[in-house]
Residue frames relative to the residue before (quaternion, step in Angstrom):
aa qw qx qy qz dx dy dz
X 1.0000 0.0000 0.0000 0.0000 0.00 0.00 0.00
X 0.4030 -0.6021 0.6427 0.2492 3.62 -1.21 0.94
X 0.2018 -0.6860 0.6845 0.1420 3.42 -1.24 1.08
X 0.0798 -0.7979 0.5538 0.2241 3.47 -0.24 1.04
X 0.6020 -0.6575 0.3631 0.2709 3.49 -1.89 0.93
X 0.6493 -0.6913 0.2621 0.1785 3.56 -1.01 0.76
X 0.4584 -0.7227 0.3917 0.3378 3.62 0.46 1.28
X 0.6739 -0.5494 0.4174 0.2639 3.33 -1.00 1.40
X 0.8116 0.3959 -0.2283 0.3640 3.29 0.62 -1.99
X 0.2705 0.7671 -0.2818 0.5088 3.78 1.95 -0.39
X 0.7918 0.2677 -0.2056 0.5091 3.48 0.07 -1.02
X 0.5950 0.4938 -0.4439 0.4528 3.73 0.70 -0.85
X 0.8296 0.3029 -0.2518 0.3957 3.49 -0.26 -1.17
X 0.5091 0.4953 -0.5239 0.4701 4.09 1.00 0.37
X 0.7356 0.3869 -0.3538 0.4290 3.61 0.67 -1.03
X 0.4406 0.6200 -0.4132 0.5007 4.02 1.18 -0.30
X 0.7253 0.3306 -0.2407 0.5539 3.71 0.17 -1.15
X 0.5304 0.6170 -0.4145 0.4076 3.69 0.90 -0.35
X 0.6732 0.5863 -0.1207 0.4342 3.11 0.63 -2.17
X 0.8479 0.2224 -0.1251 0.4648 3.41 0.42 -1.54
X 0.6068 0.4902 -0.5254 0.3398 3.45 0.70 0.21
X 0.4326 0.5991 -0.2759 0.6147 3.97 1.64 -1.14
X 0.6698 0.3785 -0.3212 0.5522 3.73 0.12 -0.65
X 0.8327 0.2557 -0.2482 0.4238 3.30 -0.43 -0.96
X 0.3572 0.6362 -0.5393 0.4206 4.04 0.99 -0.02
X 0.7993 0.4570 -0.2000 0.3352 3.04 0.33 -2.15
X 0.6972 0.5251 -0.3366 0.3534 3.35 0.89 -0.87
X 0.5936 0.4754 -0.3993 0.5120 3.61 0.87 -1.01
X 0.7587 0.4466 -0.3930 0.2654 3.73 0.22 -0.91
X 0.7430 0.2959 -0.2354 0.5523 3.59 0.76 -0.70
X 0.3759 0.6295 -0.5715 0.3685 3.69 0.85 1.29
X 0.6922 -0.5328 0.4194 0.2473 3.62 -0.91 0.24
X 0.5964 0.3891 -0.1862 0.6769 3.33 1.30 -1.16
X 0.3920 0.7429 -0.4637 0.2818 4.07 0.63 0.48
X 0.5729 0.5850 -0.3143 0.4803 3.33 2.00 0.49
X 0.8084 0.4844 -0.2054 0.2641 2.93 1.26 -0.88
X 0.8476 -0.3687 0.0219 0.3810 3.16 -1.31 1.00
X 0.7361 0.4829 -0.1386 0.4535 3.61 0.97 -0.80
X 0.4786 0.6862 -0.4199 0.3519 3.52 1.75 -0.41
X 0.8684 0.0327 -0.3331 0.3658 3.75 0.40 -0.08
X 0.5171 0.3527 -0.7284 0.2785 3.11 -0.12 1.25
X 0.4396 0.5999 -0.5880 0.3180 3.54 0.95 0.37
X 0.5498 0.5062 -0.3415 0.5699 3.80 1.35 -1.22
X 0.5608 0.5649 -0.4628 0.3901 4.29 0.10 -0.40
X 0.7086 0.5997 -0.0767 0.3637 3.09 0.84 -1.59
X 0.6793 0.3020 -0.2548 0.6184 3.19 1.31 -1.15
X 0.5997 0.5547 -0.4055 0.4102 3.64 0.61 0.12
X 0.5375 0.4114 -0.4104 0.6111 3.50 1.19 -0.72
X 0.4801 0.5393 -0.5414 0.4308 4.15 0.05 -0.46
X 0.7797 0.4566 -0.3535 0.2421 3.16 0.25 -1.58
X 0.7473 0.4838 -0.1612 0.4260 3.22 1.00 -1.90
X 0.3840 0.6055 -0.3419 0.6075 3.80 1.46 0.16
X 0.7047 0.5011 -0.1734 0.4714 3.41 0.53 -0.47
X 0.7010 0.4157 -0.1558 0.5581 3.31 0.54 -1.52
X 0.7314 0.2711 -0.2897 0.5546 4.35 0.44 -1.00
X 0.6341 0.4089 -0.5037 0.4206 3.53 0.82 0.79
X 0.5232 0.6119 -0.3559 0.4746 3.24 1.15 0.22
X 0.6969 0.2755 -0.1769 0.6380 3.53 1.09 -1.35
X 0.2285 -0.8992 0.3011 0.2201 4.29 1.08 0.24
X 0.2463 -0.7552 0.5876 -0.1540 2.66 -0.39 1.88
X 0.5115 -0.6017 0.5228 0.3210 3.50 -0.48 0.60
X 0.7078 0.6422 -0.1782 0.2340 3.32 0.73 -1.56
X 0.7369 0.2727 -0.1910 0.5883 2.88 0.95 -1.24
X 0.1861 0.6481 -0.6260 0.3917 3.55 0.33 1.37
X 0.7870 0.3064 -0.0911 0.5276 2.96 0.38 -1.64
X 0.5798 0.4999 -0.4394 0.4699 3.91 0.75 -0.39
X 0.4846 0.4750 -0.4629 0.5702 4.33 1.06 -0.32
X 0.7830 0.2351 -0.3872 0.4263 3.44 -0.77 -1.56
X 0.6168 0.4581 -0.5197 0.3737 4.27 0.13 -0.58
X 0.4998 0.4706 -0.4360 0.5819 4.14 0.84 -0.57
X 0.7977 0.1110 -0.2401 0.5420 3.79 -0.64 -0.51
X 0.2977 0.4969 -0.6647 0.4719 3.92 0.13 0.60
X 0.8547 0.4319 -0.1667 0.2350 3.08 -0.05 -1.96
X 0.6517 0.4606 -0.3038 0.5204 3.25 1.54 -0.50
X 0.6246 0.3754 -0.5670 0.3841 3.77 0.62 0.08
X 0.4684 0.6645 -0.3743 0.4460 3.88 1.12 -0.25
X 0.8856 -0.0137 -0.1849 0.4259 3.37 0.16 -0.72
X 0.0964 0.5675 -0.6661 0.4743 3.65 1.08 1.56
X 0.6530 0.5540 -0.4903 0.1618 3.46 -0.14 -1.65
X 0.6954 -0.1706 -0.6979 -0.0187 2.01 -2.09 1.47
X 0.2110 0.8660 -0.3540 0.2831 3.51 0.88 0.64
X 0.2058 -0.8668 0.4002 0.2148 2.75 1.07 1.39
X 0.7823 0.3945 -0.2349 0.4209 3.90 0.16 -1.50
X 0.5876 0.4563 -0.4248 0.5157 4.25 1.25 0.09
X 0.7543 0.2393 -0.4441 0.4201 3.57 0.56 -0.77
X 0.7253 0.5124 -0.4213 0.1844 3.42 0.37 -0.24
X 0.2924 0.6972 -0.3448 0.5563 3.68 2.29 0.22
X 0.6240 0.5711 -0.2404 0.4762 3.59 0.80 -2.13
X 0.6686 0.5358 -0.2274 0.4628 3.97 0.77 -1.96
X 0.6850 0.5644 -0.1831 0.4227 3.33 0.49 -1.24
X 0.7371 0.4409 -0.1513 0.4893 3.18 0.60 -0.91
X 0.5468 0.4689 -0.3434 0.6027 3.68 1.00 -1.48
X 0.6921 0.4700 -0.4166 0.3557 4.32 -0.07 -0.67
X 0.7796 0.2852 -0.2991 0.4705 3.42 0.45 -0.97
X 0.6346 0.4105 -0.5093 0.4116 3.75 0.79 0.07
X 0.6815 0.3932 -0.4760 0.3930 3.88 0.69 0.11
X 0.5848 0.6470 -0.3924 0.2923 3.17 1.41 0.13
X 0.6383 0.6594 -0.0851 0.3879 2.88 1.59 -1.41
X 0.8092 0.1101 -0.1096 0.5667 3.66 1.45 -1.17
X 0.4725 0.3431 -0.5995 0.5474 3.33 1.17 1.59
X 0.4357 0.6376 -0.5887 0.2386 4.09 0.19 0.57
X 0.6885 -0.4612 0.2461 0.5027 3.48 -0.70 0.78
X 0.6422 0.3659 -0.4373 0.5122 4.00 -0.01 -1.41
X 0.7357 0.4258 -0.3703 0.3746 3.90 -0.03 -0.58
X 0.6852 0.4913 -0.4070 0.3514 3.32 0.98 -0.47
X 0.4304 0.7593 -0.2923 0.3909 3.29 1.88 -0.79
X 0.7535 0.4353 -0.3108 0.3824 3.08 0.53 -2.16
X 0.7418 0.4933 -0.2867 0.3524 3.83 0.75 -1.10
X 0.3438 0.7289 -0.4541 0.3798 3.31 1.52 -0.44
X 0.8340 0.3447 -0.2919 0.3170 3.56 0.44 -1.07
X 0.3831 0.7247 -0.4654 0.3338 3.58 1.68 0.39
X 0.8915 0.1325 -0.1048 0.4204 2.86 1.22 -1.40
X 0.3558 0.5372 -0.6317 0.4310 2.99 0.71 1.80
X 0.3791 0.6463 -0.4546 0.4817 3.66 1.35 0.05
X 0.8520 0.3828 -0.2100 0.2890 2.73 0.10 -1.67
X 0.7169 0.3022 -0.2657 0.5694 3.98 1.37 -0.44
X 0.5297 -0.6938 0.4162 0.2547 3.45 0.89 1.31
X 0.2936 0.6826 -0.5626 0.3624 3.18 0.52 1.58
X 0.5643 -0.6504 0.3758 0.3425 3.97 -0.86 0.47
């Protein structure tokens, strides 16, 4: 089997969802407001970042769609913030552009030939 090589733009936005999910973990947890009612599915969230990150590294199809649903969720609950959702918007486009372009569709192609026990 050809191992094909991992799209440049692939590696950026795993180590980003890396970065900012680990970042933002640390930050919510050693914030003051780390009591309140919403503090761990904010910490969930940054944990799905993380793991969204990581099976885009080893490429999972899945966590294609498990990123753009994380920054979905973040231009939603920005709203009505005009200058977050449109960052959140911005951002959700060029990552569904970026890891549905052909080389990216390629690299993940071989998840799901893994997964239906194809060569």
């Amino acid at each position: 089997m050809i191992e094909r090589k991992r799209p440049v733009a692939v590696l950026v936005i795993a180590c980003m969802f890396i970065a900012v999910g680990a970042l933002g973990f640390v930050h919510h947890l050693l914030r003051p407001a780390a009591l309140h009612p919403n503090a761990l599915w904010i910490e969930l969230s940054e944990l799905l970042a993380i793991a969204a990150g990581a099976f885009l590294l080893r490429g999972r199809s899945w966590a294609r769609w498990l990123a753009l649903a994380w920054i979905a969720i973040h231009v939603v609950t920005n709203w009505p913030g005009v200058r977050q959702v449109a960052t959140h918007a911005l951002v959700l486009a060029a990552a569904a552009w970026l890891l549905f372009e052909p080389e990216a569709q390629r690299y993940f192609a071989k998840d799901r030939r893994r997964i239906h026990g194809a060569a």
